[in-house]
C-alpha positions, 0 to 999 in steps of 0.5 A: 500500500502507499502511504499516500493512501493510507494518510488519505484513508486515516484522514477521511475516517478522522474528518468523518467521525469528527463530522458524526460527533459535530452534528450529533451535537447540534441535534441534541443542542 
């Protein structure tokens, strides 16, 4: 695998939960 892929694939899974918890947050607000 390239590192390339692998930091774009980590960064989208950190920028997707981080997205999850933000809204969830303005739901419950």
């Amino acid at each position: 695998m390239n590192i390339t892929i692998i930091c774009a694939i980590i960064g989208g899974l950190m920028g997707y939960f981080y997205m999850k918890k933000k809204l969830e947050k303005k739901i419950n607000n």
